[in-house]
C-alpha positions as CSV (number, residue, x, y, z in Angstrom):
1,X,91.5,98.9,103.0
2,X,91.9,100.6,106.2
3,X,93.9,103.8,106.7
4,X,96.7,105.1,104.8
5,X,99.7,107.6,105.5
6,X,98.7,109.1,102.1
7,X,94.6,110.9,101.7
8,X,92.8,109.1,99.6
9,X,94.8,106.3,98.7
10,X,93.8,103.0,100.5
11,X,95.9,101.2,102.5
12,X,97.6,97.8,101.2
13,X,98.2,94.9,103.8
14,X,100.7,91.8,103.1
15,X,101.1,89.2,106.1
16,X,104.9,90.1,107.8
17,X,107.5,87.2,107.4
18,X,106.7,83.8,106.9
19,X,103.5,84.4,104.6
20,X,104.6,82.9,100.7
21,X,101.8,85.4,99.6
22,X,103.7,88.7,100.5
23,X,106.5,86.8,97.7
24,X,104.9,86.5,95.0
25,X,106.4,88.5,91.8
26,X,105.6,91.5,91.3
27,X,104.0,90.5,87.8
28,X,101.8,87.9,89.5
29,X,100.6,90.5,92.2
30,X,98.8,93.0,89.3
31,X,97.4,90.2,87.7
32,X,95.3,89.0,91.2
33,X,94.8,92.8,91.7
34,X,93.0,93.2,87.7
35,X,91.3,89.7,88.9
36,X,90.0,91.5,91.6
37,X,88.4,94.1,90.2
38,X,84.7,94.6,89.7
39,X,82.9,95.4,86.4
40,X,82.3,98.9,87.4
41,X,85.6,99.6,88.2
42,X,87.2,98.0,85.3
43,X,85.1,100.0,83.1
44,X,86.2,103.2,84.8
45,X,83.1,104.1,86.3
46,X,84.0,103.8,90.0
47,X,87.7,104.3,91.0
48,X,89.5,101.0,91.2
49,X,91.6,100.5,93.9
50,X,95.8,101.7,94.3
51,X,98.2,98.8,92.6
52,X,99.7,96.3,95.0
53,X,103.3,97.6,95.9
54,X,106.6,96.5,94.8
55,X,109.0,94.5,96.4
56,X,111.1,97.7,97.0
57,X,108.5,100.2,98.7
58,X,107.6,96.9,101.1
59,X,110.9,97.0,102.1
60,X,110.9,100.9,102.5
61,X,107.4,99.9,104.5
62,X,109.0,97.1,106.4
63,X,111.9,98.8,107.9
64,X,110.1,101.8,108.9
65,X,107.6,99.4,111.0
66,X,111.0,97.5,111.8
67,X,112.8,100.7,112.8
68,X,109.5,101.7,115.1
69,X,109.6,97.9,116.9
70,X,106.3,97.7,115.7
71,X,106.1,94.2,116.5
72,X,107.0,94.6,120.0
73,X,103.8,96.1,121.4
74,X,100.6,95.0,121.8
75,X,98.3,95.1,118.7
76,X,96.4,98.5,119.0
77,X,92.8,96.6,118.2
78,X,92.7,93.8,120.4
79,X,96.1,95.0,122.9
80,X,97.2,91.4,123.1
81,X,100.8,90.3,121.8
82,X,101.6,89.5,118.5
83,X,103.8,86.6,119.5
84,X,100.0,84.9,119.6
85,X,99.2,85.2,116.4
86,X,100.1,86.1,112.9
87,X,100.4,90.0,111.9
88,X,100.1,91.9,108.9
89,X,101.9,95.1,107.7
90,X,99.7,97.4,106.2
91,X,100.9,100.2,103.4
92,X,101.2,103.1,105.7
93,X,104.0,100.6,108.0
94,X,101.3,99.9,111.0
95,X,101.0,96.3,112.1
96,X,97.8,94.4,113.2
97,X,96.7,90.7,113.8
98,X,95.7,90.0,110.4
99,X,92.5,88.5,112.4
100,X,91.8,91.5,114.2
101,X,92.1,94.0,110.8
102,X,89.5,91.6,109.0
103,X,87.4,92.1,112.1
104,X,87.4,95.7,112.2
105,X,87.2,96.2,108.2
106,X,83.7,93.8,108.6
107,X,82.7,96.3,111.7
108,X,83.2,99.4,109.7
109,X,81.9,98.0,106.2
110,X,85.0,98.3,104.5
């Protein structure tokens, strides 16, 4: 969902610190993402989407975003603070209201 750093590869969200959801094992993670799938998909007629990342590459994505102060200015959909509400880290290392992703993935039918 949303944009990724890489073509063609969607982009992967976990809420930042503070979430248990962005914890859970790695094992755990694949199982919700097969769970996930629809029948088309886990047939192989339509693409399914990229596997949830591990606990490593979050950490290669968290410390970019960390290393850009991501979390220091405004979101870029709604410009207000993220000290207001809780934030998500997508894939690619850029950092939204979670609210304000959901929002815009509804807006453009993603």
């Amino acid at each position: 969902r949303g944009l990724q750093s890489q073509a063609a590869e969607p982009c992967r969200s976990a809420p930042s610190s503070g979430f248990r959801h962005a914890e859970l094992d790695y094992d755990e993670k694949l199982r919700r993402h097969q769970a996930s799938l629809s029948l088309a998909q886990r047939m192989g007629l339509v693409a399914e989407p990229a596997q949830p990342l591990t606990s490593v590459q979050w950490e290669h994505v968290k410390h970019a975003s960390d290393s850009r102060q991501d979390s220091e200015v405004p979101c870029s959909i709604c410009l207000e603070d993220f000290r207001t509400r809780p934030q998500v880290i997508l894939s690619c290392s850029h950092v939204f209201h979670g609210e304000c992703l959901r929002s815009f993935e509804r807006f453009a039918g993603k």
